[in-house]
C-alpha positions as CSV (number, residue, x, y, z in Angstrom):
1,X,44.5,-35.8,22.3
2,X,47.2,-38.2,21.0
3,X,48.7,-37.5,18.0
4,X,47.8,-40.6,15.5
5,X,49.8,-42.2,12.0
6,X,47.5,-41.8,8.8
7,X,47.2,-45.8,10.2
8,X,45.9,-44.9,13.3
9,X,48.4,-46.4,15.6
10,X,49.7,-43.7,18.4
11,X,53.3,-42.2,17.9
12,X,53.8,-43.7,21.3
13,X,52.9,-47.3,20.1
14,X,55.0,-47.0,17.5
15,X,58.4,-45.3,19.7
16,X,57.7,-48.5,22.0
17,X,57.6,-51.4,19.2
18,X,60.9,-49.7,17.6
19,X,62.6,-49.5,20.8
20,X,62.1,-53.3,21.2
21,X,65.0,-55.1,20.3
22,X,64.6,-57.7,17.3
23,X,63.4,-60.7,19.1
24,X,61.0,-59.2,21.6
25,X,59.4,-58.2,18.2
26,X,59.4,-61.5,16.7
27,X,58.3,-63.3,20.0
28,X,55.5,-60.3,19.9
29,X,54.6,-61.2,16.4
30,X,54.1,-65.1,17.3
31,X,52.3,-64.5,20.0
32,X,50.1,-62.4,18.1
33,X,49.4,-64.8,15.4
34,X,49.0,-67.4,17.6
35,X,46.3,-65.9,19.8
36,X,44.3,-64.5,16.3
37,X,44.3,-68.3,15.5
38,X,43.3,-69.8,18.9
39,X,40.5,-67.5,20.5
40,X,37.9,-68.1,17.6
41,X,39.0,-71.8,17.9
42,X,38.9,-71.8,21.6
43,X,36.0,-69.6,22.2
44,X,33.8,-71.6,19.8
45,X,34.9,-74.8,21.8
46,X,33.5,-72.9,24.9
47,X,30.3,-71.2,24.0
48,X,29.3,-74.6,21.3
49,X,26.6,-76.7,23.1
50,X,27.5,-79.6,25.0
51,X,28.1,-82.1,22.4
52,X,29.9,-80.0,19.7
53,X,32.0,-78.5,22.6
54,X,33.2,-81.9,23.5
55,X,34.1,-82.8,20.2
56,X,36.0,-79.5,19.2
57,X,38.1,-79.9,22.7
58,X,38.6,-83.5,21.9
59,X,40.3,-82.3,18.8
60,X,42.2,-80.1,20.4
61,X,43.3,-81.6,23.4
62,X,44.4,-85.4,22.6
63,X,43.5,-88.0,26.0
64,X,46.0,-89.8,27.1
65,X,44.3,-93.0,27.0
């Protein structure tokens, strides 16, 4: 069994995020945020019906017109 922080993350979790260099980690850390923010947002749009689906992509996703 792995051995596991008092947080719970895996030593080798941890070896891998501190070998990554300082930008990896800050791109990793966007990217992170970013997807916590958009999959509610995005998977609400999806499974809403038809109606509120369409306005919640609208708002999202400006037409060109």
């Amino acid at each position: 069994m792995r051995e596991t922080a008092k947080s719970g993350i895996s030593q080798e979790m941890v070896e891998r995020l501190q070998a990554m260099s300082r930008g990896r980690r800050i791109i990793l850390a966007v990217v992170v945020v970013w997807a916590v923010q958009a999959i509610p947002k995005w998977a609400t749009a999806i499974l809403a019906d038809g109606e509120t689906s369409a306005q919640i992509m609208q708002f999202f996703i400006r037409p060109l017109a």
